[in-house]
C-alpha positions in Angstrom: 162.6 333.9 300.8 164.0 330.7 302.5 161.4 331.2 305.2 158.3 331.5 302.5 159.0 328.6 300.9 159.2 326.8 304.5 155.9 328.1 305.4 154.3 326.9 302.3 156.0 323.6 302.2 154.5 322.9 305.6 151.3 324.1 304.7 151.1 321.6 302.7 152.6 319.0 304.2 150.1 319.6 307.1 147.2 319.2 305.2 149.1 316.2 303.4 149.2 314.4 306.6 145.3 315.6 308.0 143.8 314.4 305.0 145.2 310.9 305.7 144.8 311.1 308.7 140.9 312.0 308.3 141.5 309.1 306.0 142.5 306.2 307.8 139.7 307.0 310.4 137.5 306.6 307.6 138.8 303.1 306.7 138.2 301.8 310.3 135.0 303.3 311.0 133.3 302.9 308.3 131.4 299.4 307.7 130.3 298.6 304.1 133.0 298.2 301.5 132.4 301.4 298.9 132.1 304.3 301.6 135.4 302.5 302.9 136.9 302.5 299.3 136.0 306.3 299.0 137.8 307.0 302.1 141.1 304.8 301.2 140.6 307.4 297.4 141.2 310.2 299.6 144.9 309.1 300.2 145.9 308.6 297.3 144.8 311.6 295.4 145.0 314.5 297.5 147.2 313.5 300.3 149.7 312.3 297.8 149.5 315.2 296.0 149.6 317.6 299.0 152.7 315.5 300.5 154.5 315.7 296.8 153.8 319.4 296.4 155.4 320.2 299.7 158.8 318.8 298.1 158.1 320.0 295.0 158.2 323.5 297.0 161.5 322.8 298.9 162.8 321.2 296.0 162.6 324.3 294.3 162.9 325.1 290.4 164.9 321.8 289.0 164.5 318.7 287.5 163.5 316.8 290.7 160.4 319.3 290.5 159.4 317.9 286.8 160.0 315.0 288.3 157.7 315.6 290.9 155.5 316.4 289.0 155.1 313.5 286.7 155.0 311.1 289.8 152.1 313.4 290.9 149.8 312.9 287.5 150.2 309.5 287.9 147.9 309.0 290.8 145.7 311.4 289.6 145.2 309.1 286.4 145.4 305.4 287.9 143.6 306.0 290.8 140.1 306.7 289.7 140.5 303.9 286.7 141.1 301.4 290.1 138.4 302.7 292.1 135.9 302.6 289.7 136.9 299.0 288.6 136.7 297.7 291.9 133.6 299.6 292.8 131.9 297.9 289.4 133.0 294.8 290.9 131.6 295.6 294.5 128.3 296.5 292.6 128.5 293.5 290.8 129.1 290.8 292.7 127.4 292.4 295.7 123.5 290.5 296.2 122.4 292.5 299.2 123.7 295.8 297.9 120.3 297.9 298.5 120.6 297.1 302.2 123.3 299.7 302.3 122.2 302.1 299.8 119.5 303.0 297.6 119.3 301.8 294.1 116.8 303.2 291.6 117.6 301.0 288.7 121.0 299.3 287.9 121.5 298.6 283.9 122.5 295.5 283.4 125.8 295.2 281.7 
C-alpha cells in the first residue's frame, strides 16, 4: 500500500514539475505579453495543483490534507481574477494590439 501511494505521488509530482517546466519555456520564447501571460497561468493552476496533490497523497488522510486542500482552491480562485485583470489592462492600454492578433470588434468599456 506504501508503494501505491509512492507511485501516485510521483505521478503527480512528475507532471507537477513538466507542466512548469513546459511553462517557463513558454515565458522565454514567447514574445508578446498575453501568450506569455497564458503560459506563466499554466504554473500556477495546474502545476500548483499537481505539486500539492502529490503531498496531499503522501500526506495521507489528516488534517494537513484539508489543509491541502484549501491552499489548493485558492489558486484556482485568484488566479484567473489576476489574469483576466491584467490581460484587460494589456488590451487596454495596448495601441498596436491587432499587430499581434486579430480583433473583430472590441466594446468599448
Amino acid at each position: 500500500m506504501e508503494w501505491l501511494r509512492f507511485v501516485i505521488a510521483a505521478i503527480f509530482l512528475a507532471g507537477g514539475l513538466t507542466v512548469a517546466a513546459i511553462s517557463v519555456f513558454g515565458i522565454f520564447k514567447f514574445k508578446f505579453s498575453l501568450n506569455r501571460m497564458h503560459a506563466a497561468a499554466m504554473t500556477d493552476t495546474l502545476a500548483l495543483c499537481l505539486v500539492l496533490l502529490a503531498m496531499v497523497v503522501l500526506c495521507g488522510i489528516s488534517f494537513a490534507a484539508w489543509k491541502l486542500f484549501l491552499i489548493i482552491g485558492f489558486p484556482w480562485f485568484a488566479s484567473p481574477v489576476s489574469s483576466h485583470l491584467l490581460a484587460l489592462l494589456e488590451v487596454t492600454v495596448n495601441d498596436r494590439l491587432e499587430d499581434h492578433c486579430d480583433i473583430s470588434e472590441v466594446e468599448e468599456r
